[in-house]
C-alpha positions as CSV (number, residue, x, y, z in Angstrom):
1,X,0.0,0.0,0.0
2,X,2.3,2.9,0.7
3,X,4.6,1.2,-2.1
4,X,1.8,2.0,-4.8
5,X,1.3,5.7,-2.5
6,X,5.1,6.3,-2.9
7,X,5.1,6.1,-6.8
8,X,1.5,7.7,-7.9
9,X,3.4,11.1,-5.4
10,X,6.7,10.5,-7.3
11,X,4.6,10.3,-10.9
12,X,2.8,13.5,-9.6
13,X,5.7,15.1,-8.8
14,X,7.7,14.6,-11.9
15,X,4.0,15.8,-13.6
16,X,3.3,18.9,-11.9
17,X,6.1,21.4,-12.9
18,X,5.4,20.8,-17.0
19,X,2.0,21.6,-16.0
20,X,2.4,24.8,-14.0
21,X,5.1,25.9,-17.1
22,X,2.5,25.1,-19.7
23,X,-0.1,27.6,-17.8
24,X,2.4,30.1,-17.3
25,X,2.1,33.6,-18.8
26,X,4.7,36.4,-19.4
27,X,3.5,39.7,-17.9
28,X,4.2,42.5,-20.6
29,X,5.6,45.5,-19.2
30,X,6.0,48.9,-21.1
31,X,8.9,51.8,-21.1
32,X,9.0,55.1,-23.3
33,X,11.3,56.0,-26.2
34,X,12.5,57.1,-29.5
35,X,12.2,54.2,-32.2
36,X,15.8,54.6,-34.1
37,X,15.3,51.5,-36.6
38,X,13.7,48.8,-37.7
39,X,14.6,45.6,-39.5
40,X,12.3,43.0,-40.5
41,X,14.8,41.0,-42.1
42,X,16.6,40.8,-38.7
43,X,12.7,41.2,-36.7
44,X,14.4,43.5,-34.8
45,X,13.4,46.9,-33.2
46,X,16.3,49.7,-31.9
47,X,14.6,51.5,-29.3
48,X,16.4,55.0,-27.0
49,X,14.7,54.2,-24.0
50,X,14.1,56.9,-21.9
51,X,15.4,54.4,-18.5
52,X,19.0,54.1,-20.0
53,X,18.1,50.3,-20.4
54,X,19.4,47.5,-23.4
55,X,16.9,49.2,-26.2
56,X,16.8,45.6,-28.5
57,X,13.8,43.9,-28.8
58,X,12.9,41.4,-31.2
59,X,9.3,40.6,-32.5
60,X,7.0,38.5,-30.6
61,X,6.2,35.4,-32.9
62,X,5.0,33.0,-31.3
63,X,1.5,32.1,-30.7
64,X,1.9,29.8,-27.7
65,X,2.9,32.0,-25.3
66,X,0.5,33.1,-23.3
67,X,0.4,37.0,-22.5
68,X,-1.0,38.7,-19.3
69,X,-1.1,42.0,-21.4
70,X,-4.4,45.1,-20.4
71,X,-7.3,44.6,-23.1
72,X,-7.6,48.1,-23.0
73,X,-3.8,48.9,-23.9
74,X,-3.6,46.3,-26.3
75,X,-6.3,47.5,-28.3
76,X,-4.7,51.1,-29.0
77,X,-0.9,49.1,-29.7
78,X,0.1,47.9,-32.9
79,X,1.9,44.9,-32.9
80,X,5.4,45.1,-33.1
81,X,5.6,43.3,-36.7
82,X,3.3,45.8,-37.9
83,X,5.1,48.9,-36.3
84,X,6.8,50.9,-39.2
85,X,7.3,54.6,-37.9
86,X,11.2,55.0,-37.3
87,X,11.9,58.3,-35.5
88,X,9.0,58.3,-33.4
89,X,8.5,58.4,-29.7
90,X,6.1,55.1,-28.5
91,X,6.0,52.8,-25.6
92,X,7.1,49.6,-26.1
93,X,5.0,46.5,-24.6
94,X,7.7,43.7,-24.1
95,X,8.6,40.9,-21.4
96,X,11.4,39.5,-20.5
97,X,14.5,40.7,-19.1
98,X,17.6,39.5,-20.7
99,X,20.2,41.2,-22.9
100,X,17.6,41.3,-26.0
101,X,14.0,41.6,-24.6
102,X,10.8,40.4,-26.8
103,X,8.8,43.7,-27.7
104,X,4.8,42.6,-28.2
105,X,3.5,45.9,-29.5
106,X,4.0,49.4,-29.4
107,X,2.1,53.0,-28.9
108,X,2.9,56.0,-31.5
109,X,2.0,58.7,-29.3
110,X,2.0,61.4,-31.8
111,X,3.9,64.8,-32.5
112,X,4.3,66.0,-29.6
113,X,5.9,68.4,-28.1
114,X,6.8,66.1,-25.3
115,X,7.2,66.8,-21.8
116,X,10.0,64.1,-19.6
117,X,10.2,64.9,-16.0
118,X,10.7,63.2,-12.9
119,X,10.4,63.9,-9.5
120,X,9.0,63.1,-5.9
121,X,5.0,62.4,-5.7
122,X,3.8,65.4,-3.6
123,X,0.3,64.9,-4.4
124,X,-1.9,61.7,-6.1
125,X,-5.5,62.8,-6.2
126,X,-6.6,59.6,-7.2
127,X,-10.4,60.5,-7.4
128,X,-9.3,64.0,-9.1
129,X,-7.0,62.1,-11.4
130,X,-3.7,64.6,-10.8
131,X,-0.6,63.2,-9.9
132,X,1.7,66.4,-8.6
133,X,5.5,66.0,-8.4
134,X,8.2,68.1,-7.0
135,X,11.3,68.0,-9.5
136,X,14.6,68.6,-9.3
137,X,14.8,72.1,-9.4
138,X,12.2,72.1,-6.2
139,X,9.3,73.4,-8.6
140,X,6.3,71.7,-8.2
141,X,4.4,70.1,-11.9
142,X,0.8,68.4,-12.0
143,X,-0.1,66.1,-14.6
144,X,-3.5,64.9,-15.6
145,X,-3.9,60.9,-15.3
146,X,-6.6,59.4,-17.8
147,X,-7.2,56.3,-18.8
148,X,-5.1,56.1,-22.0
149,X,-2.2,56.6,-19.8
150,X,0.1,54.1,-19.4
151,X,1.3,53.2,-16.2
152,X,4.3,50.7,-15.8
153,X,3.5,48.9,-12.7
154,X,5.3,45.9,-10.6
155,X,1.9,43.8,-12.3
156,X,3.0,45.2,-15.4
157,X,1.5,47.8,-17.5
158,X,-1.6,49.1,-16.6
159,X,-3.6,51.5,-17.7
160,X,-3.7,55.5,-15.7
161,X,-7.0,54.8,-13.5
162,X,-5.0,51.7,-11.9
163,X,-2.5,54.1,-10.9
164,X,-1.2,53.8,-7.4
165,X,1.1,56.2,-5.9
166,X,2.4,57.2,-2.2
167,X,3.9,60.7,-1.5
168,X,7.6,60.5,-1.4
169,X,8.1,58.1,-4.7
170,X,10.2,59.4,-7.3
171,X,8.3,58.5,-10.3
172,X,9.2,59.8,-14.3
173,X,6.7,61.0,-16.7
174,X,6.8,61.3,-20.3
175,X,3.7,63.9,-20.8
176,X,1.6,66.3,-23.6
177,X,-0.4,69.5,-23.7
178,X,-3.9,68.2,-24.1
179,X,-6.6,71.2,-23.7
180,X,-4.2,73.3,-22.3
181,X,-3.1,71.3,-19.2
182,X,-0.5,68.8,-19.1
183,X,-1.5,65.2,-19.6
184,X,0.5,62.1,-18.9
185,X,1.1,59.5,-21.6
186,X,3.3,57.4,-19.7
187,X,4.6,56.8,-16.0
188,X,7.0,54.8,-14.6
189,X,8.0,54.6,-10.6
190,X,11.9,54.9,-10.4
């Protein structure tokens, strides 16, 4: 009897790991920056990212990888085999973490002009949807959260209504003039 109980845990055992790695998904996180090239020969992207980090991704080809990726921000990314603006700033949805990262899809956002900044939370009015920072040069700057902003979060990216924020964070912001008021397209805890 515990013969026959010894093996069915040892059969289980060898069993369970391929089934939590077959369930597993890769949580797609974002950061901001300047697209310098693209190569679809090599199904590579060159991104300047804003953090100072590796800025190779390669395209995201496979379809058995699951993705924990916002509906929301997914919808308004093009996927990075489709991306073709060089020059632009974007966000970049990727995961991984070593030397050449795998970029999912990315964001145009636009013209511009573009406001970076980065600072100490002062204020989050998370019901008013203002997130004020204190910069470098002690001045104080408010920035409008909506709900195409794009937060990068330790779940990922999420998008600006899911933002969570204590006073005293230093936090950068890559931001727009919409109606006159600074909004923020992107932000990032530091």
């Amino acid at each position: 009897m515990r013969r026959g109980c010894f093996k069915a845990c040892v059969l289980v055992g060898c069993f369970l790991p391929t089934t939590f790695a077959a369930t597993a998904q890769e949580v797609v996180h974002a950061l901001c920056g300047t697209v310098r090239s693209i190569s679809s020969t090599a199904k590579t992207i060159t991104v300047d990212t804003d953090d100072g980090s590796e800025g190779l991704f390669k395209y995201f080809t496979s379809s058995s990888v699951s993705l924990d990726f916002d509906k929301r921000i997914r919808a308004e990314a093009t996927t990075a085999d489709a991306f073709t603006k060089n020059g632009v700033r974007a966000i970049v949805y990727y995961f991984g973490d070593s030397d050449v990262r795998t970029a999912v899809a990315l964001q145009d956002l636009g013209t511009g002009p573009f406001e970076k900044s980065s600072g100490t939370v002062v204020r989050f009015h998370r019901n008013e949807h203002v997130l004020t920072l204190k910069n470098k040069s002690g001045g104080e700057e408010s920035f409008q959260i909506s709900p195409k902003t794009v937060v990068e979060s330790a779940l990922g990216a999420v998008e600006g209504y899911d933002l969570n924020l204590e006073d005293g964070e230093h936090v950068r912001v890559t931001a727009a003039s919409v109606n006159g008021g600074e909004t923020a397209l992107f932000i990032r805890a530091l």
